[in-house]
N, CA, C and O of each residue as an XYZ file, in Angstrom:
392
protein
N      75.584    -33.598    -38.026
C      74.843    -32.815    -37.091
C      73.355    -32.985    -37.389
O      72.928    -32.694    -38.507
N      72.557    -33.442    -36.436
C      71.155    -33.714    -36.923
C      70.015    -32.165    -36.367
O      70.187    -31.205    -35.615
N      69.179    -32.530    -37.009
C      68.407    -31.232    -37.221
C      67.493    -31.044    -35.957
O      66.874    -31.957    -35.411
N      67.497    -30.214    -35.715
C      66.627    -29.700    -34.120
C      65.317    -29.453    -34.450
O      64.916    -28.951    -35.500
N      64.532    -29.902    -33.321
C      63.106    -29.521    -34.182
C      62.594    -28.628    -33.035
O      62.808    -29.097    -31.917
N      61.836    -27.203    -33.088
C      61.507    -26.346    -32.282
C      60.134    -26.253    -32.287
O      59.766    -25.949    -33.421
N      59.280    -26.371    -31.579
C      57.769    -25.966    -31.284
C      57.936    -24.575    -31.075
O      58.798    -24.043    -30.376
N      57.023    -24.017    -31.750
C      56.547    -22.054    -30.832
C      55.036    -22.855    -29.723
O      54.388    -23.897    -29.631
N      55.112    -21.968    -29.316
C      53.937    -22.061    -28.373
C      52.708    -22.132    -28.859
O      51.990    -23.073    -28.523
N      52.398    -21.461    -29.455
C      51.373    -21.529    -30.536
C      50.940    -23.287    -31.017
O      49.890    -23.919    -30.896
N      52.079    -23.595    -31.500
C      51.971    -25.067    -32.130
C      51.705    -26.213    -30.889
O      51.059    -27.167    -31.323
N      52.068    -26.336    -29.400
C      52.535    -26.666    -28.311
C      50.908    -26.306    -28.229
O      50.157    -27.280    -28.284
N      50.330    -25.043    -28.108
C      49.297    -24.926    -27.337
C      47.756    -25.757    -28.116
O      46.725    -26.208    -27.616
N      48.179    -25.672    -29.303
C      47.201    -26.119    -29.959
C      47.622    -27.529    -30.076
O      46.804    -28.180    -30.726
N      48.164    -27.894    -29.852
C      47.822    -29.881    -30.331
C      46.990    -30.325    -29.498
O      46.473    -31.311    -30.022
N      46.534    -30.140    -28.413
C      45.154    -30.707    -27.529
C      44.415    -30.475    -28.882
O      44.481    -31.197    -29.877
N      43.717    -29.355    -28.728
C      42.807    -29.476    -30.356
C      43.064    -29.925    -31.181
O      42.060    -30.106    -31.870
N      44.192    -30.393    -31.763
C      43.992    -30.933    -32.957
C      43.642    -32.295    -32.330
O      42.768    -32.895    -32.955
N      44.056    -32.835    -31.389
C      43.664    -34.060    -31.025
C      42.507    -34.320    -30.619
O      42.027    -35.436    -30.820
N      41.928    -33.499    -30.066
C      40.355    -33.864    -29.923
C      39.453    -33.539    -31.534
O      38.731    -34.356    -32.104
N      39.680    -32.501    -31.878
C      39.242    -32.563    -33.613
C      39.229    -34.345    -34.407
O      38.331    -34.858    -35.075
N      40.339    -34.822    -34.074
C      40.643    -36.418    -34.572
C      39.744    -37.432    -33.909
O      38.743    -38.025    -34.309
N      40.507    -37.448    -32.610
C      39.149    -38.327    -31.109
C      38.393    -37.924    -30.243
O      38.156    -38.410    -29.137
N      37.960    -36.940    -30.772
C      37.172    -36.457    -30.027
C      37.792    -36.512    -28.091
O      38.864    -36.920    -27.643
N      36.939    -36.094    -27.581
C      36.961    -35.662    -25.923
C      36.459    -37.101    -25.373
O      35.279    -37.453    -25.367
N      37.450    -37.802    -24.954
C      37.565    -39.267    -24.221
C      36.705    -39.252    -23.527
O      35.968    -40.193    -23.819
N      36.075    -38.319    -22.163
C      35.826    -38.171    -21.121
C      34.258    -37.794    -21.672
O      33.510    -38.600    -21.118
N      33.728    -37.182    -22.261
C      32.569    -37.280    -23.192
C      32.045    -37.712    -24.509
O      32.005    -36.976    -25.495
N      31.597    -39.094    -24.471
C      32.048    -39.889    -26.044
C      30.793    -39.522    -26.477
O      29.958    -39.103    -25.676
N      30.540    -39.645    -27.798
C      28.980    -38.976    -28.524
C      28.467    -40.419    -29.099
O      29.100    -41.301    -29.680
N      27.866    -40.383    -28.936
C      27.196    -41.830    -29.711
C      26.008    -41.034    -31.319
O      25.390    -39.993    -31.096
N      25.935    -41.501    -32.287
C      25.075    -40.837    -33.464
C      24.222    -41.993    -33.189
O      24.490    -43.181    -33.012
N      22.760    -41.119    -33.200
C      21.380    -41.798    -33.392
C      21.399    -41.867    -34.854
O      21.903    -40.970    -35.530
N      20.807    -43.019    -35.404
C      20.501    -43.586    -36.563
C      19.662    -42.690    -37.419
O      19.685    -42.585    -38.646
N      18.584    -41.785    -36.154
C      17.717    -40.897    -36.749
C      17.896    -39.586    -37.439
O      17.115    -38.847    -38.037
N      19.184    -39.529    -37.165
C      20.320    -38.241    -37.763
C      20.860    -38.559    -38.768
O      21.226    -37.465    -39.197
N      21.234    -39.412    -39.588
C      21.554    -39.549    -40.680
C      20.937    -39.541    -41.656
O      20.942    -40.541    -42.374
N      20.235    -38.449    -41.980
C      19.483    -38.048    -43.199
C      20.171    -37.877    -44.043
O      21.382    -37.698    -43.914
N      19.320    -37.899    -45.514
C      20.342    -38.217    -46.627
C      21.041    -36.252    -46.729
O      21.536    -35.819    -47.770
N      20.942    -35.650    -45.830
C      21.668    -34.353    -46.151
C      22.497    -34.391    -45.314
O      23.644    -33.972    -45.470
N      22.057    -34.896    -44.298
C      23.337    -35.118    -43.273
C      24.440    -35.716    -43.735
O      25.526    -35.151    -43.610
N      24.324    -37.053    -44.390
C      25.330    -37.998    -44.592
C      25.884    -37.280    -46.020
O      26.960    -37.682    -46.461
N      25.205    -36.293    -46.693
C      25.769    -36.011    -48.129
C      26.935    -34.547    -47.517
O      28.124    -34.541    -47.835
N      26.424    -33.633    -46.800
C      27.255    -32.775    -45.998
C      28.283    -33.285    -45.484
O      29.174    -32.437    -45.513
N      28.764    -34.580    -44.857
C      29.472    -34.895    -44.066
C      30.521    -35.507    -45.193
O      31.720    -35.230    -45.194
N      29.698    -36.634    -46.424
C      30.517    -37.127    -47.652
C      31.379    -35.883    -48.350
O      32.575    -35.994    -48.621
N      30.716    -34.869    -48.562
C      31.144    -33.647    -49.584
C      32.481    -33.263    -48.739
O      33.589    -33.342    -49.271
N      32.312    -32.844    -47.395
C      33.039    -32.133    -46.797
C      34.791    -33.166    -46.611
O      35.970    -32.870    -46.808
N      33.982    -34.557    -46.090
C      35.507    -35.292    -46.280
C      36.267    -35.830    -47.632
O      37.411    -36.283    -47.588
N      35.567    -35.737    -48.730
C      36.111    -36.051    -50.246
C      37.003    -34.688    -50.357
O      38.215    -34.598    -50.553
N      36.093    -33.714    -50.184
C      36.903    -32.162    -50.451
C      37.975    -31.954    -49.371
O      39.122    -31.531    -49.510
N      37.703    -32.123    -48.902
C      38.472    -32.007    -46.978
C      38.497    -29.974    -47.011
O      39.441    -29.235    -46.735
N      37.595    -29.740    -47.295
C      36.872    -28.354    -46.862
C      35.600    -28.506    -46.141
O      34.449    -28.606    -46.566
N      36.028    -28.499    -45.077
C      35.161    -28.400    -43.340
C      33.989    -26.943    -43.648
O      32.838    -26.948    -43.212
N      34.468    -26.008    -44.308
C      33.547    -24.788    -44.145
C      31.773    -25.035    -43.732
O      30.944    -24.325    -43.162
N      31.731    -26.347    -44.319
C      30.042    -26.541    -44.621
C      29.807    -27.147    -42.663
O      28.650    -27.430    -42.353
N      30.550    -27.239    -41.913
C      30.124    -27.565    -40.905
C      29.037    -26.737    -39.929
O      28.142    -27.281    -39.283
N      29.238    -25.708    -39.958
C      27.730    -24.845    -39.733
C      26.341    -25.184    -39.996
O      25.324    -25.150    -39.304
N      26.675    -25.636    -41.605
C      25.215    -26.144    -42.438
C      25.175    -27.644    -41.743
O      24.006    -28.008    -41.620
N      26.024    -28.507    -41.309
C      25.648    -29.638    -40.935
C      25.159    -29.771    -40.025
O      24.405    -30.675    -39.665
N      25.737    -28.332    -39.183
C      24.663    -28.376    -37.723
C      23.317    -28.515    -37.560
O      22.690    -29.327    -36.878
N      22.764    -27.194    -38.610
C      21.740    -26.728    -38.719
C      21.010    -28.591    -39.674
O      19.945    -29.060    -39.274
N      21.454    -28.987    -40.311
C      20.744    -29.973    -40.943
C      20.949    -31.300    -39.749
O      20.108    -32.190    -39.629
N      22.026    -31.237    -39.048
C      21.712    -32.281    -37.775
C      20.687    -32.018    -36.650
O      20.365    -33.031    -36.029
N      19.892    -30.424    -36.117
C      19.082    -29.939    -35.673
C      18.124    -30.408    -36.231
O      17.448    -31.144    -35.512
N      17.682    -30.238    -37.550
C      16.556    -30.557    -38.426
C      16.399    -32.375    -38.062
O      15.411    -33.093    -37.912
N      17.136    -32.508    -38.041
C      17.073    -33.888    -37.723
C      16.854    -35.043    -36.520
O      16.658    -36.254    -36.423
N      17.009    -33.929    -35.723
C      16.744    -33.861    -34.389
C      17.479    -34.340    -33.342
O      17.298    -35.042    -32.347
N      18.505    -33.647    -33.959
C      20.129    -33.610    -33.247
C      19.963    -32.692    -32.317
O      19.440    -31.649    -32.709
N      20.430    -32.805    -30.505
C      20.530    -31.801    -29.837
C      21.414    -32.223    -28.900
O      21.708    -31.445    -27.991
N      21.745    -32.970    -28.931
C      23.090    -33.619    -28.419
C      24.428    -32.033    -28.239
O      25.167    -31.918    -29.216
N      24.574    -31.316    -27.449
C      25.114    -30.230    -27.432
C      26.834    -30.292    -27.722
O      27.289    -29.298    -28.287
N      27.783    -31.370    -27.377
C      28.868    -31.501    -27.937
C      28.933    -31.763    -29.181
O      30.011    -31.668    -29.768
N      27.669    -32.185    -29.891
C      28.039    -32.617    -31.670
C      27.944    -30.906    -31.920
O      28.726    -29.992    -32.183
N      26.740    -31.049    -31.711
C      26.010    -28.859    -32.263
C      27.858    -28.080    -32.367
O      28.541    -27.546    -33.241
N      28.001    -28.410    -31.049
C      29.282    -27.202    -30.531
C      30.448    -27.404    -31.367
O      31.000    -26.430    -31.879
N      30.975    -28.876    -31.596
C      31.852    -29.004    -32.402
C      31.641    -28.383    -33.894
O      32.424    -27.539    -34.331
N      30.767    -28.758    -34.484
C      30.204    -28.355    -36.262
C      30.490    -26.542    -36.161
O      31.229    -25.933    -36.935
N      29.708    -25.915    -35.019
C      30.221    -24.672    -34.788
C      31.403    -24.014    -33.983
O      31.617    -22.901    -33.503
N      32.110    -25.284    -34.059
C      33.428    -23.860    -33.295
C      34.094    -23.738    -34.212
O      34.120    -24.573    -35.117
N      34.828    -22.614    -34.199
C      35.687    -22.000    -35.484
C      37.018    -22.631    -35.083
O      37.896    -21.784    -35.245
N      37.487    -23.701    -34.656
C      39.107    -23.884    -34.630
C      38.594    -24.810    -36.497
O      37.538    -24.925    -37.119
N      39.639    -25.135    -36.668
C      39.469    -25.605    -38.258
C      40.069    -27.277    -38.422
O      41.117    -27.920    -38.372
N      38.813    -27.418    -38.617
C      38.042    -28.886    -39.411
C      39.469    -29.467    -40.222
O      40.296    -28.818    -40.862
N      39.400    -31.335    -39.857
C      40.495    -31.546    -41.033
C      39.709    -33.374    -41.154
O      38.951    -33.905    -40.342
N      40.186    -33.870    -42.290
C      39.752    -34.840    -42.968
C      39.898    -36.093    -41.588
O      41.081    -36.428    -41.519
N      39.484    -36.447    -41.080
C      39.863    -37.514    -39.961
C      38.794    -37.123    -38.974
O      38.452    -38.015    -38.198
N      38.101    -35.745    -38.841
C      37.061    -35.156    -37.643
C      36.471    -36.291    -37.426
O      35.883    -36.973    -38.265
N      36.632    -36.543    -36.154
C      35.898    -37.570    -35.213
C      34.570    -37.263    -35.769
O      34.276    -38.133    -36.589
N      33.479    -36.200    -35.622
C      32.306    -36.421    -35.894
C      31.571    -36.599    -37.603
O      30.392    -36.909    -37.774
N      32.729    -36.280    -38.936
C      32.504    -36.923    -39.786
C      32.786    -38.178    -39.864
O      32.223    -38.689    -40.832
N      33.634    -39.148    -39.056
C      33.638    -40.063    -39.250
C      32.747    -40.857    -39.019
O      32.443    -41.774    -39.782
N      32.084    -40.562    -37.689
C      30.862    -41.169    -36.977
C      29.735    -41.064    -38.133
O      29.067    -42.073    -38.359
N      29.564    -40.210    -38.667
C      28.296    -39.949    -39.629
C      28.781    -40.568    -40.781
O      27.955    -40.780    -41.670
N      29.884    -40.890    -40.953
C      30.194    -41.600    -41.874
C      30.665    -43.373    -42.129
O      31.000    -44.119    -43.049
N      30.427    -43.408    -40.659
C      30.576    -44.818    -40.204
C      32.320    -45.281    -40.024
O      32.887    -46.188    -39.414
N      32.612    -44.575    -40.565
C      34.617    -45.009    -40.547
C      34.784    -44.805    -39.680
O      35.708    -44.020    -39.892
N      34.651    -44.822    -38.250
C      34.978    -44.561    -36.299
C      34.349    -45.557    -36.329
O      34.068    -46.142    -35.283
């Protein structure tokens, strides 16, 4: 007898997000200016995927602003509270692995 596998809704409702968290939103692709990769940017983005603790994404905002990031889908992503995982489309970009 093989094993049944059940989604709750919950799990069902959220995999769009987790999938855009990974590839980002097809239909709006982000391109990173060169001029954003300051060495705090790129050290925020290193720390966060070695650890794979996302928490610091707030601070990356604020240090991608400083940088003169205003690109409003990067800003929005770093600050929305669904939760960050090692593969985030926009650490990868800052990290060159995308």
């Amino acid at each position: 007898m093989g094993t049944e596998f059940s989604e709750s809704g919950e799990t069902r409702r959220r995999g769009p997000d987790r999938l855009r968290e990974v590839f980002g939103n097809p239909f709006h692709p982000v391109a990173i200016e060169p001029s954003w990769l300051t060495s705090t940017v790129v050290l925020l983005a290193q720390q966060m995927y070695e650890s794979r603790d996302f928490t610091a994404m707030p601070i990356l905002a604020d240090a991608l602003q400083d940088a003169g990031c205003d690109e409003p889908i990067t800003l929005a992503h770093c600050q929305c509270e669904e939760p960050h995982v090692r593969g985030c489309w926009l650490s990868d970009l800052l990290l060159g692995k995308a």
